[in-house]
C-alpha positions, 0 to 999 in steps of 0.5 A: 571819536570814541563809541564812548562818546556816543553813549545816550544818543538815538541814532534811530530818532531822526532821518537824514538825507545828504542832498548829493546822495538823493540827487546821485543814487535815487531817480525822479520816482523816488524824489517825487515820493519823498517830496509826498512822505515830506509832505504827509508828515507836514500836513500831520504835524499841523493837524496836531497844532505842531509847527510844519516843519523843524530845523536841524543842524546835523554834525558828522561824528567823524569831524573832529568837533563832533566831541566839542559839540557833544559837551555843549548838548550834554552842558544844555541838556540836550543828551541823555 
């Protein structure tokens, strides 16, 4: 994929973690600290009448849909 095809999206706007890479690269300190930041976050958001937590679907830009699913943000407005 093209960067072309990239254009209008914020790869800064959220944080994503593979399961596999925390279990692999990151020992029991460091996942006792992410589950406290995870829950922070929750307890703030509630605070501000916001769901606890939201749902993701996470696509890879490297798979070769990644374009199909660009379009059907960009057709839903969902990309700048």
């Amino acid at each position: 994929m093209g960067d072309l095809i990239l254009q209008g999206i914020d790869f800064n706007k959220y944080v994503t973690i593979k399961q596999d890479d925390l279990q692999k690269y990151c020992d029991d300190q460091d996942r006792i600290d992410l589950v406290r930041i995870l829950k922070n976050i929750r307890v703030g958001r509630v605070e501000f009448s916001k769901k606890p937590s939201n749902r993701y679907l996470v696509i890879n830009v490297d798979e070769d849909y990644a374009e199909d699913v660009v379009e059907i943000l960009k057709k839903n407005n969902h990309w700048k």
